[in-house]
N, C-alpha and C positions, 0 to 999 in steps of 0.2 A: 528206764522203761518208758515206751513210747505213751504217752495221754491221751487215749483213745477220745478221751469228753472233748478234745481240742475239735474234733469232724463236725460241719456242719455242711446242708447240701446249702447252695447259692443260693436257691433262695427264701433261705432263712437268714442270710445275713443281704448287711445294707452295702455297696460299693463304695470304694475309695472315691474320694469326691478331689476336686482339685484346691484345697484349704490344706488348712494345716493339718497332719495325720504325724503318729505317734509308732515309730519303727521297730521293731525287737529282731536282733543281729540272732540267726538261728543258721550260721555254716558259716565259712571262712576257708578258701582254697587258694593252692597256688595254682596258677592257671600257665608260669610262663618266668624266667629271670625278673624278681621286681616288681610281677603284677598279679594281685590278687582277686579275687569274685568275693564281694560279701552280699550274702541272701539274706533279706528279710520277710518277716511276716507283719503283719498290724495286729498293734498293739490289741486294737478295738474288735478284732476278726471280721475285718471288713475285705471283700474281695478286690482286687486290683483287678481295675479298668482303664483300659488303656490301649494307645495303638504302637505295635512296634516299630522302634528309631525314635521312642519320646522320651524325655529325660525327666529328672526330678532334682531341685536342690536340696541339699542334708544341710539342717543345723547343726555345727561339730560343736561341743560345748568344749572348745579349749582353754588355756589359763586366761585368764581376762572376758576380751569381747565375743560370741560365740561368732565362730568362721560361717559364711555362707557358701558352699561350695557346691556346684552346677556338676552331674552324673550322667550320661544316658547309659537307658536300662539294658543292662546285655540280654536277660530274659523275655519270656514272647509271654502276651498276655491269653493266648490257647494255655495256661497253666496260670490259671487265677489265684492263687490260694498264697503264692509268693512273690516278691521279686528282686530283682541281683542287679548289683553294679561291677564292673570289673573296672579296678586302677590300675594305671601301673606310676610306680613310685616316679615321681621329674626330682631332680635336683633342687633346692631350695623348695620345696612344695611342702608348706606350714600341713595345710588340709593332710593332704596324702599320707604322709609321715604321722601327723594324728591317728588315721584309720587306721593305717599299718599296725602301731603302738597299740591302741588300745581297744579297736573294735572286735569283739570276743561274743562267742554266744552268749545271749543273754543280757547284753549291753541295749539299752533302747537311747536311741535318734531321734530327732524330730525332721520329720522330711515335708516338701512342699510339692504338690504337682499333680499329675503329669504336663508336661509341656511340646511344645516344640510341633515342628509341620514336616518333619524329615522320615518321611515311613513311605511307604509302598501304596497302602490304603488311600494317600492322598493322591498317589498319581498311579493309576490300573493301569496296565499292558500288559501284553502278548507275552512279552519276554523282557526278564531284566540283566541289566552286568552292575555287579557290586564290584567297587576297585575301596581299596583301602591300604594304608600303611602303619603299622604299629598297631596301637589303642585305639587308631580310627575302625577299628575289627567290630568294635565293640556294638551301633546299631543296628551295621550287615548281620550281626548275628544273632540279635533280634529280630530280623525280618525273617531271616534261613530258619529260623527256630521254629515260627509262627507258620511258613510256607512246609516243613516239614507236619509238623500237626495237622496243619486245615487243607493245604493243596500242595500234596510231595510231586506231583506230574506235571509243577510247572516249570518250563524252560528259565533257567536262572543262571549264570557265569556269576563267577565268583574269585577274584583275583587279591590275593592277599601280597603285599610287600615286607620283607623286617632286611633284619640287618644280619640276623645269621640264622642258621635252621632252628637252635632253640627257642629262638624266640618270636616264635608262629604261634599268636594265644590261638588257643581253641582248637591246634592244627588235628589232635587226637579224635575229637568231636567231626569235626569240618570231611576229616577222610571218613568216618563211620558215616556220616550223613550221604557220603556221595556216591557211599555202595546200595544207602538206600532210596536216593530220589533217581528215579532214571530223569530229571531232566538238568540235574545239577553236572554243572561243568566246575572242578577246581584249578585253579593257576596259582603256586605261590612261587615267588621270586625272592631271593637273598643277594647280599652283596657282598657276602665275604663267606666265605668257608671256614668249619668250625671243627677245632679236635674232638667235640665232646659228640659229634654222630656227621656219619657221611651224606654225599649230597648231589644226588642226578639230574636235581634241577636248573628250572633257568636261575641264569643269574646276571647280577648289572640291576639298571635301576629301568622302570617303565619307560618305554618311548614310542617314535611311532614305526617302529621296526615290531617291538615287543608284543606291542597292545594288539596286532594282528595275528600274531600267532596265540595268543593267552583267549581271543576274541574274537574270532573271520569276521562274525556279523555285529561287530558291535555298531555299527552304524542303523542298523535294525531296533536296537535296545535302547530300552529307558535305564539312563545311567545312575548311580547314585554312587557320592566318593565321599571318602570322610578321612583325615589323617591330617598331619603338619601342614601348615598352610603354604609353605614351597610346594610341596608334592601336589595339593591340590590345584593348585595354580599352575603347574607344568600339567597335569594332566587335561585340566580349561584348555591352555594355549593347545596343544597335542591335537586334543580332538575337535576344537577351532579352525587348525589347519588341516586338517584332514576332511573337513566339510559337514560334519558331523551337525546336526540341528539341537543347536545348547536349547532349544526350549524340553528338550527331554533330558536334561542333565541337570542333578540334585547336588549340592553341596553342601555338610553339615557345616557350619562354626559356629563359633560363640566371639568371633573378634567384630569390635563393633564395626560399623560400616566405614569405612575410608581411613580404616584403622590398621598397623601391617603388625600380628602378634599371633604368636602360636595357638591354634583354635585348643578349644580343650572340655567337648563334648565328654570325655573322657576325666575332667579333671577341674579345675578351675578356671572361672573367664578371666579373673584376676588374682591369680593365688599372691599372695602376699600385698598388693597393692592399695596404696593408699584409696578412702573414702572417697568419694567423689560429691563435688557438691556441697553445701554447708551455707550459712549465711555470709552476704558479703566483708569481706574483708578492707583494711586497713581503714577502718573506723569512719566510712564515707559514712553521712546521714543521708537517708534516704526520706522522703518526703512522705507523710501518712496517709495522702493521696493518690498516693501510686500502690499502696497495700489494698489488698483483695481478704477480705475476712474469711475462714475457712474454721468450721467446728469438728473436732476429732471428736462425736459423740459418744463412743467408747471408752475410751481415756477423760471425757467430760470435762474439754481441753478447747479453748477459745484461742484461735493464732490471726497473725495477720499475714499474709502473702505478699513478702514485697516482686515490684515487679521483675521480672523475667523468674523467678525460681517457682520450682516445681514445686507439687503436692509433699513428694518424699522431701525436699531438702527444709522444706516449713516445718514438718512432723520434727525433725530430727531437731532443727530450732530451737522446737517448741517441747522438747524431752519426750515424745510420741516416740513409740518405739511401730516402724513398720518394718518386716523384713525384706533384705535384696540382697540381691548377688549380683548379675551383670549390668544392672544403672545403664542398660540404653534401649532398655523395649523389648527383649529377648526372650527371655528365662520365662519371664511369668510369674518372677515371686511375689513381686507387690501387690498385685491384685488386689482390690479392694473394692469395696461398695460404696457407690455415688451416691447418699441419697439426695440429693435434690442440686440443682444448680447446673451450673458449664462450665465444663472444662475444653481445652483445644488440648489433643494429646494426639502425638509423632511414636508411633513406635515399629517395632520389627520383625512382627510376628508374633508376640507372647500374648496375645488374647487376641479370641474369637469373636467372632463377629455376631454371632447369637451371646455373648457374654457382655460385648458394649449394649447392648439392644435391652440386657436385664440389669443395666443401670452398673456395671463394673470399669472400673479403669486401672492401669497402670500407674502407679504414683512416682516412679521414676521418669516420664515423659508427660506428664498431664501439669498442665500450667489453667487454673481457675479463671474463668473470665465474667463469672459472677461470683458470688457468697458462694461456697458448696460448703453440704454436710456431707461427713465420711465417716463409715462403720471400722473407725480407728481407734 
């Protein structure tokens, strides 16, 4: 029986904030061979805020160290009261294989966020084209979700890639949506023909024969692509040569900059990979004046900073426990509170520029250049 006492109107409760929030698994669906949607609610009934295409990382509490692993939300935040990640299982993926196993109604997560700058909201147009392949489905249908809610009459293409017609997540949803938006265009493309349901579509892989017929006017469109980092990168080069103006083209990943690894907005930035970072190694002494003193006033934990390492790799040092997932400026898990001092911090989008300005930083990119204290 449903618990009616659970209803509250918004605002009576307080919104999810981007800190740490406490998740309760309340649905579990297959969506697709391999990949599933798990919906939460907070713990706290606090409503989800957020812009669609942002992601959030889950603490998995596995055997040992807890996995940090990197989501974006397939759900649209025009539907506050929950929200949903969809995976699909990868091969060797510790995370994935975790949720699969054990994420059940009822099971609560610790999650981190929202993050990321891959939404619509950040860049407004006329008309969009979502290109995606696989899991990269996953923020397109957060935006398509949100754009059904709030504005169904706007012009939007929508071009999905898989490998056989089963496995079109969301294709059930995707054809109901497109009987209902008169501005939505759908295009899904396979590459192999399947016993288990027939198939009148195109087929082959995107190119620039394809992308004109799935798109006449995509040179008109604000682009946004999300999927394996080959395909995003053939599609870059594609509409490069085509003349196509890349400052209206979006691309999600999570592979650090100059880095060549399968994006996985969808999944882990580094599913199984080693830590990054730590104090230096093979027993070199380092000089006590090239340390930068830095107080984790939380922990009420005094360290020293030797030079060239970061906020997070002192912490860990120093047995500070701060959380992270992608260690190059991305995600947005570290976040923390500066209070006092300088830091020089490089990073790649995971914090806001009204959030440096209220005294926060990234402790996986922020190197102390005086004493700082930190709400650690």
């Amino acid at each position: 029986m449903t618990d009616l006492g659970l209803y509250r109107h918004l605002d009576e409760m307080t919104p999810w904030n981007d800190r740490l929030q406490v998740l309760e698994v309340i649905g579990v669906s297959d969506e697709a061979p391999d990949v599933k949607t798990f919906t939460f609610r907070s713990d706290n009934q606090t409503w989800f805020r957020y812009r669609p295409g942002q992601f959030v990382t889950l603490e998995l509490p596995t055997t040992g160290s807890p996995l940090m692993r990197t989501y974006t939300l397939s759900s649209s935040p025009s539907r506050p009261f929950s929200i949903a990640v969809t995976v699909k299982e990868q091969a060797g993926s510790i995370g994935t294989r975790w949720m699969f196993d054990n994420l059940k109604p009822g099971v609560h997560v610790k999650a981190y966020g929202p993050a990321g700058d891959f939404s619509l909201h950040s860049h407004p147009a006329a008309k969009y084209l979502f290109i995606s392949a696989g899991s990269g489905v996953t923020p397109m249908m957060s935006m398509l979700r949100w754009l059904n809610d709030c504005a169904p009459w706007t012009d939007v293409g929508f071009v999905n890639c898989a490998r056989k017609p089963e496995e079109i997540i969301f294709r059930k949803e995707l054809e109901l949506l497109g009987s209902r938006m008169p501005g939505l265009t759908l295009g899904f493309m396979i590459e192999e023909r399947s016993s288990r349901e027939g198939w009148f579509g195109h087929m082959g892989r995107i190119d620039a024969i394809r992308l004109p017929l799935l798109a006449p006017d995509f040179r008109e469109r604000e682009i946004f692509c999300c999927g394996p980092d080959p395909f995003m990168r053939a599609v870059r080069q594609m509409l490069e040569a085509a003349g196509f103006d890349m400052a209206n083209y979006h691309q999600e990943s999570f592979a650090a900059p100059g880095v060549e690894e399968i994006p996985a907005p969808f999944g882990s930035p580094a599913e199984g990979g080693p830590a990054k970072g730590g104090p230096a190694e093979g027993g070199v002494e380092i000089p006590t004046e090239a340390a930068t003193p830095i107080r984790f006033s939380l922990s009420d934990v005094d360290a020293d900073c030797i030079a060239g390492q970061t906020v997070l790799q002192t912490a860990r040092a120093s047995g500070v426990r701060i959380p992270a997932a992608c260690e190059f400026g991305l995600c947005g898990t570290c976040k923390v509170k500066k209070v006092s001092g300088t830091v020089e911090m490089s990073h790649n989008g995971g914090i806001l520029d009204h959030e440096i300005d209220d005294g926060f930083i990234l402790a996986c990119c922020s190197k102390p250049l005086t004493a700082i204290e930190i709400d650690a």
